[in-house]
N, C-alpha and C positions, 0 to 999 in steps of 0.2 A: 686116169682114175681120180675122182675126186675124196680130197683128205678129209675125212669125219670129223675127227676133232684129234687133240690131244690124250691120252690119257695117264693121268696121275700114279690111279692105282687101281686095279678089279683084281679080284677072288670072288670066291664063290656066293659070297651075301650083294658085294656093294662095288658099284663102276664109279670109281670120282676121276671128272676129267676137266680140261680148262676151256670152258665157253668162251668162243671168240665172241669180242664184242662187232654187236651188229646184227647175231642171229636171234633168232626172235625162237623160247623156248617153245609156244606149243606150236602144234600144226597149224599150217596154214594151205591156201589154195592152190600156193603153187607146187613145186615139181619135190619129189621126196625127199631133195638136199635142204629145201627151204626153211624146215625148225629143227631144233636142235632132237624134241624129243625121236623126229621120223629119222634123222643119223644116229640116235641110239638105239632105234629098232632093227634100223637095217645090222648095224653091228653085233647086236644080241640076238638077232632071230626071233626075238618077241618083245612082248610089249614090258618097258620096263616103269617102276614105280618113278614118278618125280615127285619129289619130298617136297623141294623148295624154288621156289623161281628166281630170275634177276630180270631187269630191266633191259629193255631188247640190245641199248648201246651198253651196257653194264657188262663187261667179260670177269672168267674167274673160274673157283672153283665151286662144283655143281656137285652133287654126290646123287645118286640113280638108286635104287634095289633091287636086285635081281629076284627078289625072290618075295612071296606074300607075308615072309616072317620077319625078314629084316627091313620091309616097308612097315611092320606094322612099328619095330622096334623105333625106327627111326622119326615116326611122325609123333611116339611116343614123348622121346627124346625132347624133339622140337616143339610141342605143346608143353613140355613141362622147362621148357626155357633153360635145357642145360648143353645147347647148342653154341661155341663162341663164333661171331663171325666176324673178321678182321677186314677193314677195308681200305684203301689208299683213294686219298681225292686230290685233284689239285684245281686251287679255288684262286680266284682273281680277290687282290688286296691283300694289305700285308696283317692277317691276321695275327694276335695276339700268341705268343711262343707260350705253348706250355699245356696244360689239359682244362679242361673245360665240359658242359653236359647241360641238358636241354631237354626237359621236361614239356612239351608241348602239343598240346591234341591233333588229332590231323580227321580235315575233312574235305568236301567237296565244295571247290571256288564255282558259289554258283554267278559271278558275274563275268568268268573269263568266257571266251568264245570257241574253247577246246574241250570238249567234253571230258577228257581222263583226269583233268587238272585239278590238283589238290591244294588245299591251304591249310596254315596255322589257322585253327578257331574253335573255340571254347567247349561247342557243344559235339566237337568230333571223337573219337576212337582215341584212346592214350596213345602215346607214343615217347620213348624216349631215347636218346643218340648222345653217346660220349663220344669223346676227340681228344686230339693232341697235335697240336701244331706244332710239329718238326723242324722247321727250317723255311725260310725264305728262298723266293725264286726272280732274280734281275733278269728278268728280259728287255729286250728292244723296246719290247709292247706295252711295258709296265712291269708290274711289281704281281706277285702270284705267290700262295704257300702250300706248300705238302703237308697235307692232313690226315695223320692215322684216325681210324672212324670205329667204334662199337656199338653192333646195334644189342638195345638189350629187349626192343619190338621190333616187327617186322610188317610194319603198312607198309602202301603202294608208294613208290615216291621219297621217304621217309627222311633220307640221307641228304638228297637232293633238295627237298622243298625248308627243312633243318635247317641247311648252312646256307641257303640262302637266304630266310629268313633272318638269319643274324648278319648279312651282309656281305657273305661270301659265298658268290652261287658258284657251281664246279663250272669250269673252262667248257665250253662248248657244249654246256645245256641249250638247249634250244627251247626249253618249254619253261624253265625256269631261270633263265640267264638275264630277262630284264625286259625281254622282249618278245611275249607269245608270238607276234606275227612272224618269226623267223620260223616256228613250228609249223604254222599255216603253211608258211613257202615251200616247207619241207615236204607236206605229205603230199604234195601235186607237185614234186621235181620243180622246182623254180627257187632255188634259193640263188641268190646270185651273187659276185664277186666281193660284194662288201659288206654282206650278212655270212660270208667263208670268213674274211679279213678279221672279222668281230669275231665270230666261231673259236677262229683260229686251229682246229682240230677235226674233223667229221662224226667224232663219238664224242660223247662228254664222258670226260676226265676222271672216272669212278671205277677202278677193280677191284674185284671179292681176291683179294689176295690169298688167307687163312679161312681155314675153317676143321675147328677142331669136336671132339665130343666123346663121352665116353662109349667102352664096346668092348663088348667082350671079357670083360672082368679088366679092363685098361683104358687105355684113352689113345685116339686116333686120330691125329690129325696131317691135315695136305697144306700144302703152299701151289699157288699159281704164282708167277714173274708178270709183270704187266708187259704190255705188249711195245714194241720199239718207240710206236709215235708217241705213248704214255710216256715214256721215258725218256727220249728225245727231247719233248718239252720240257720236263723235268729239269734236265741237264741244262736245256737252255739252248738247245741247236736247234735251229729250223724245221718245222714241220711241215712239209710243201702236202699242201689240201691233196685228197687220193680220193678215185669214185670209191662206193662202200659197194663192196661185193655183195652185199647183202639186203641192201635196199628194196622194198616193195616198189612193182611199176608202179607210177606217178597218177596218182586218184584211186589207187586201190583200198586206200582206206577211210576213202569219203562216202562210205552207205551207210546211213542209219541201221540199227538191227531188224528195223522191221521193213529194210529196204526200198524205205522212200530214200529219194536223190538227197545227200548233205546239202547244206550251209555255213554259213556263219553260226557255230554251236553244237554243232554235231560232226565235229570229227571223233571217231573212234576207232583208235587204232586197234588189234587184236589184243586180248586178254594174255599180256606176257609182263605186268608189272607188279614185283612186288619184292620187300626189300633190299632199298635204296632206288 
């Protein structure tokens, strides 16, 4: 029997459970394990509200509504930005110890060769992303820090395209780590042993760990634990590369929308990114 997910907490308004990273939130073409929303259908027996998304390799904690009242409550909530979401990254270089914050637009990179890919630029969507860099990380491979992250927006990318813009892209970004073409290699299963060695992990290094908010005349909040090889690295032990259980076949997400055959510029993966 395949496991659905974890769950945090449900009652009667709200299911908050821990998305693994990898699975990609909305549905998709394949079999009804393959997004996150169709194993919370299967578990509730209908269709449930999704308030908020993550990034397909982003895991954490996801909250769902059961019900048309506490979906309306909680989009409420999250349009009026009184949503906290807490997140843990770990960023290659030895970033500056301490808190920090980054006011910076985010729009669409229209000279990369990946369609979803965003950038820093003037004339994009506000965005802004505080941090606190915790502590440093001596590995083998170099030097790497643990970054608590708050987002106080929530665009496509935000976290990610953020701290790599200031020079510390998360471990095992593949779209934003230094080198689109590793993305490329990725969505048609070809990445190969020394775009893994660079990686160094098969997800990139980002979990929605907290997430809190007020309810109910109180306030409610979940914690997720990040996952072994997030912490692993962390620690400083070995990460030996693991296929992703959850990978799309290899060229599935090479069709345009209006389903002429890709290129160079038209990769599009499914619509499952947004904050961080």
């Amino acid at each position: 029997m395949v496991s659905l997910f974890e769950i945090l907490h449900e009652d009667a308004d709200l299911l908050v459970l821990r998305k693994p990273a990898g699975l990609v939130c909305h549905p998709t073409k394949g079999d009804v394990y393959s997004s996150l929303v169709s194993r919370v259908r299967i578990h509730l027996g209908f269709e449930p509200h999704m308030i908020h998304r993550l990034d397909r390799e982003t895991g954490g904690v996801m909250v769902f509504a059961k019900t048309d009242e506490a979906g309306a409550e909680l989009r409420a909530l999250w349009a009026a930005g009184l949503v906290t979401k807490e997140y843990i990254a770990l960023v290659r270089g030895r970033m500056p110890l301490g808190d920090g914050a980054m006011d910076a637009p985010l729009g669409r990179e229209v000279t990369s060769a990946v369609a979803i890919k965003d950038c820093v630029r003037p004339d994009g969507s506000s965005a802004r992303t505080r941090w606190r860099c915790e502590r440093h990380i001596e590995r083998e491979e170099g030097v790497y820090s643990r970054v608590r992250v708050w987002l106080d927006t929530g665009r496509k990318h935000q976290i990610r395209i953020h701290l790599a813009h200031l020079g510390y892209p998360i471990v095992g970004d593949k779209l934003y780590g230094g080198d689109e073409r590793i993305y490329l290699e990725f969505v048609v299963g070809r990445l190969t042993e020394a775009q893994q060695r660079f990686l160094h992990v098969p997800y990139h290094a980002l979990h929605a760990e907290r997430l809190w908010f007020p309810w109910k005349g109180g306030e409610s909040g979940f914690v997720a634990a990040p996952e072994p090889w997030f912490t692993d690295f962390a620690s400083g032990r070995p990460v030996p590369w693991f296929a992703d259980p959850f990978a799309p076949p290899p060229g599935s997400r090479m069709a345009r929308p209006d389903g002429a055959s890709a290129g160079v510029g038209a990769i599009v993966p499914g619509s499952d990114a947004q904050e961080g």
